[in-house]
C-alpha positions in Angstrom: -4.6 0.4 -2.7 -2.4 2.9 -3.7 -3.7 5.3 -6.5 -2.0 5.2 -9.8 -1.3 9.2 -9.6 0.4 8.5 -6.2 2.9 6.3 -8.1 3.6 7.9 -10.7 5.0 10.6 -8.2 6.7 8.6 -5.8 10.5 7.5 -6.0 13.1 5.8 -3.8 14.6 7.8 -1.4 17.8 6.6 -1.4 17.9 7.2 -5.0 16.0 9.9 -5.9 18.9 12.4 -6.3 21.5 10.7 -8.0 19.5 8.4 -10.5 15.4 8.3 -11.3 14.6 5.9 -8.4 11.4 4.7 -10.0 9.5 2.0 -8.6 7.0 -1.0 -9.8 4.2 -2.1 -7.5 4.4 -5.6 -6.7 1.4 -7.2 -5.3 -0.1 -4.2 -4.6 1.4 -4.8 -1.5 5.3 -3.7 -1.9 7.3 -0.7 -4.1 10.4 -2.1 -5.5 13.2 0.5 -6.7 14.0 -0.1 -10.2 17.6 1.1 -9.6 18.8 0.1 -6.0 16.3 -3.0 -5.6 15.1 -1.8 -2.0 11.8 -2.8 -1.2 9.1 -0.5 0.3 6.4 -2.1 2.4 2.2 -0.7 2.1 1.3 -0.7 5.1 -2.7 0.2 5.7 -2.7 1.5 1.7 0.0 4.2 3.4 4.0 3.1 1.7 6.2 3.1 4.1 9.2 5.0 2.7 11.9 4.8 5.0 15.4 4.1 3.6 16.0 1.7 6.9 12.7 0.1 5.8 13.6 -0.5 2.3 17.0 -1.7 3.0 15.9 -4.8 5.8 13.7 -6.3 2.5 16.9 -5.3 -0.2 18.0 -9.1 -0.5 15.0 -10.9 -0.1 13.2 -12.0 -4.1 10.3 -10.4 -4.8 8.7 -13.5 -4.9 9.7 -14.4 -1.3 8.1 -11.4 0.1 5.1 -11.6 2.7 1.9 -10.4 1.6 0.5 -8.5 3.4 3.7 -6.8 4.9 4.5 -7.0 8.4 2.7 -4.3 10.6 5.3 -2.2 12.9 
């Protein structure tokens, strides 16, 4: 699980320098960007923050999304 003083650090990458990029934990399994919607799989407790990696699970609902996350 990913420690609450880890998120409070972390942001979206693709938005990080032109708005706050926050993001909500979902599941404990997924970060969602509060501004941009991309969607940030937890793979092994370790988020995967990859821009490409966020924007494959962009469209997909929140509620639609696998838990756990696919493993590379």
């Amino acid at each position: 699980m990913v420690s609450q003083e880890l998120l409070e650090i972390l942001r979206c990458p693709n938005c990080v320098r032109e708005k706050d990029g926050l993001l909500k934990l979902y599941r404990d399994a997924w970060l969602v960007c509060q501004d941009c919607g991309r969607k940030y799989p937890i793979v092994d407790d370790i988020p995967v923050m990859l821009i490409d990696e966020g924007e494959k699970w962009v469209k997909t609902p929140e509620a639609q999304l696998p838990v756990p996350p696919p493993a590379k």
